[in-house]
C-alpha positions in Angstrom: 9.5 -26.3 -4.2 11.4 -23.8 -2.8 11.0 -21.6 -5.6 7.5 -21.7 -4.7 7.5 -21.2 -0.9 9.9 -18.2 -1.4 8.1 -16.1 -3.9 5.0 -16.6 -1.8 6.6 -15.0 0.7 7.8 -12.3 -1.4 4.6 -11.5 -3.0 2.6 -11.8 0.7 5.1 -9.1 1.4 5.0 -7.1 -1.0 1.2 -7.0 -0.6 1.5 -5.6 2.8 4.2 -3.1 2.2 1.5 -1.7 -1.0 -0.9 -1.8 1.6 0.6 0.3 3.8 2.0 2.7 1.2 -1.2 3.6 0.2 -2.9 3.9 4.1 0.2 6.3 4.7 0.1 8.4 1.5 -3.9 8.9 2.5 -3.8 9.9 5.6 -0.7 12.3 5.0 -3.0 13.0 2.2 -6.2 14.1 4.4 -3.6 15.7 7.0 -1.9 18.0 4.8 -5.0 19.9 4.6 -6.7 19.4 7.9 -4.5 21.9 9.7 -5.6 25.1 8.1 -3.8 27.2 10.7 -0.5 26.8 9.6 1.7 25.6 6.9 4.7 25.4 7.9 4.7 21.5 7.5 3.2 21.3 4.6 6.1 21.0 2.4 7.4 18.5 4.3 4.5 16.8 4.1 4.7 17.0 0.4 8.1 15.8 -0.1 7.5 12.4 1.9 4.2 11.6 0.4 6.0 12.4 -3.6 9.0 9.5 -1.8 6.3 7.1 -1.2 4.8 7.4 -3.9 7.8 6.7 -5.8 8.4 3.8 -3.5 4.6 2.6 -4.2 5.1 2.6 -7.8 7.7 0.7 -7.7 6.4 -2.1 -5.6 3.2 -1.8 -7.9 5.2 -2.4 -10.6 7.4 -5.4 -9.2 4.1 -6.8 -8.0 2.6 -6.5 -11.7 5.9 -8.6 -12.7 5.8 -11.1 -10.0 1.8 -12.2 -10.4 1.3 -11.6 -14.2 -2.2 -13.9 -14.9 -4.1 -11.6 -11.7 -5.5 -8.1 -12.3 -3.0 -5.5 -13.0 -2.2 -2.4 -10.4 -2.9 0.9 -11.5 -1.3 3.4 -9.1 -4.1 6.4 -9.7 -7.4 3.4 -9.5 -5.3 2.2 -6.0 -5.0 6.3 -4.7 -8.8 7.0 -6.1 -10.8 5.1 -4.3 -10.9 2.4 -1.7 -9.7 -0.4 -3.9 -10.9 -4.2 -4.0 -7.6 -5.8 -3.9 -6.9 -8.5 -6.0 -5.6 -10.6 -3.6 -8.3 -10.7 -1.2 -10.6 -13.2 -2.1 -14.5 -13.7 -0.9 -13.7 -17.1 0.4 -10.4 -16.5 2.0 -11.7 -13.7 5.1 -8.8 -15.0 7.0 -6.0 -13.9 4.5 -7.8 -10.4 4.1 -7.8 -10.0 7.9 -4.0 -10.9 8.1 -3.1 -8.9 5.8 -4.9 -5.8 6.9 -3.7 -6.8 10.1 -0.2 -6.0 8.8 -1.1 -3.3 7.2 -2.6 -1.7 10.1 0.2 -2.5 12.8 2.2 -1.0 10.1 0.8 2.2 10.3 0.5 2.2 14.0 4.1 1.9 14.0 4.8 4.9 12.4 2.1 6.6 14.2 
């Protein structure tokens, strides 16, 4: 029973920590070309969103582990496009909303 309890934990966090790995590497994404004026960031803006992206695939690939029997995470489907998540449901709004929740304090943080 614990068992249980703990990797629901786990796998909730994990599912915010993807979520806001892919928010950031976006938006560094859409910034690294909005400023057309000067470059002098852009390599550093390129070297942090190459780290998360190492960091995503790796929790993509942890979560793939930890919740085999639900769809499998592709990293290039998740950058592409604004993904479905697996793990929102239709008939659980209230999970989605927490967990974007999360995911958007997260990235206010770092704002």
């Amino acid at each position: 029973m614990v068992t249980a309890t703990t990797s629901t934990t786990d796998t909730d966090s994990l599912v915010g920590r993807i979520e806001v790995l892919v928010a950031s590497i976006k938006r560094r994404s859409q910034r690294l070309y909005k400023d057309t004026d000067g470059n002098k960031a852009h390599p550093k803006i390129r070297c942090k969103i190459r780290e998360e992206k190492g960091i995503l695939t790796l929790a993509v690939e942890k979560y793939n582990r930890m919740v085999p029997d639900t769809e499998i995470l592709c990293l290039e489907k998740i950058l592409s496009d604004d993904t479905a998540w697996p793990w929102q449901q239709p008939h659980s709004d209230s999970v989605g909303l927490t967990i974007k929740r999360r995911a958007f304090d997260g990235i206010m943080a770092v704002r």
